[in-house]
Each structure stands twice: as C-alpha cells, then as structure tokens.
C-alpha positions in Angstrom: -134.3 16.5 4.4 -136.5 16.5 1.3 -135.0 14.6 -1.7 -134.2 17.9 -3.5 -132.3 19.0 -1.1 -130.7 15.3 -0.3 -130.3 16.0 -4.1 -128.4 19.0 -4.2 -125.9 17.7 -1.2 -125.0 14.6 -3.2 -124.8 16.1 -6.6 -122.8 20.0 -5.4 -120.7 17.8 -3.2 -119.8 15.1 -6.3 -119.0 18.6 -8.4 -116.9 19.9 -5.6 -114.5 16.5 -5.6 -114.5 16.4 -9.0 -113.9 20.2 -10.3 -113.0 22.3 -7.1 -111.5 20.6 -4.5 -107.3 20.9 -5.5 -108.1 24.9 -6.2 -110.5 25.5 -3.6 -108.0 24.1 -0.8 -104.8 26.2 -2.3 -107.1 29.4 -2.2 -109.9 29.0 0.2 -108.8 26.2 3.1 -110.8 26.3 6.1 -113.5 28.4 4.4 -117.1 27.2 3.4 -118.2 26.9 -0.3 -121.7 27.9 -0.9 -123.0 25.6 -3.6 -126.3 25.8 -5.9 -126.4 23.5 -8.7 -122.7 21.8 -8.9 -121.4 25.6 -8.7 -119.7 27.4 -6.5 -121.6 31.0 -5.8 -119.1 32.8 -2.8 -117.0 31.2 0.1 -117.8 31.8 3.4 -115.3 32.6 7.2 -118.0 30.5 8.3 -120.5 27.7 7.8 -123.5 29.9 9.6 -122.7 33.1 7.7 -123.2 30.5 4.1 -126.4 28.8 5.9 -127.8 32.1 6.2 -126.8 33.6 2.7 -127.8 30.2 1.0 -131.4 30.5 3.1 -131.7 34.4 1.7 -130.5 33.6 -1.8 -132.1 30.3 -3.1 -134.1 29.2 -0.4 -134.1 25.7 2.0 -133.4 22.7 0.3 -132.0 24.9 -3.0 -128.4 25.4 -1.7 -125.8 23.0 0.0 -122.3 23.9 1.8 -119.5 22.3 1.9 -116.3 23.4 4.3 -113.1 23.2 2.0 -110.8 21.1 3.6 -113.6 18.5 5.0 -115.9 16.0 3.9 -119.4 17.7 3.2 -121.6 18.9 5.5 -125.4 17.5 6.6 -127.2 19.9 8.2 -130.4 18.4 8.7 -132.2 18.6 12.2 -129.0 20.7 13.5 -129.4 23.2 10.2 -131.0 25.6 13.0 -128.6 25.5 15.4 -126.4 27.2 13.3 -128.6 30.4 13.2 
C-alpha cells in the first residue's frame, strides 16, 4: 500500500472514531462507510460494492472503507479478491 493510501486509512478511520462512529452504528450497523478525506461519501450492503464505487469515484489509494460496527478494514494484497 503506497503511503497515501496508508494515509487515508489512518487519517478516514481516526475521523470515523472520532465524528461517526455513535451515529453511524444507530443508523447504518453492518454496512460499509465509504470514506475520502475524513468524510463519509455513501454507505454500502457490502464492502465489494464500496471497493468498486471508491475505485470508480476517486481512484486506488484515494478512498478507504470502513464496515460500521468493526475495526477498519486493510485491504491490501486481498483488495482484489473482493472484485
């Protein structure tokens, strides 16, 4: 993983704990948070269907996603596998 994109799994997951977790959990538990830039864009059924709209959107290594209700996600070397 480049260090942008190490970068925007460490900094979109710190804004998750900090400013969505509580609300995201109440509303979207079980879902996946697509994240770009400590922000929230859309929420997910899956963690494939945000890979693939965070790929088409922003592009690898611009995007991170986190499943509400879970620690965050690394994708690295399996990031495929979930195409």
């Amino acid at each position: 993983m480049s260090d942008d994109a190490t970068s925007q799994v460490e900094s979109n997951h710190a804004a998750y704990v900090k400013k969505y977790k509580t609300q995201a959990e109440s509303h979207h538990n079980g879902e996946t948070a697509l994240m770009v830039d400590g922000e929230i864009k859309a929420y997910y059924t899956t963690a494939s269907e945000a890979y693939a709209a965070g790929d088409e959107q922003y592009g690898l290594g611009n995007f991170s996603i986190q499943q509400v209700g879970a620690d965050a996600i690394g994708l690295g070397a399996q990031a495929l596998a979930l195409m």
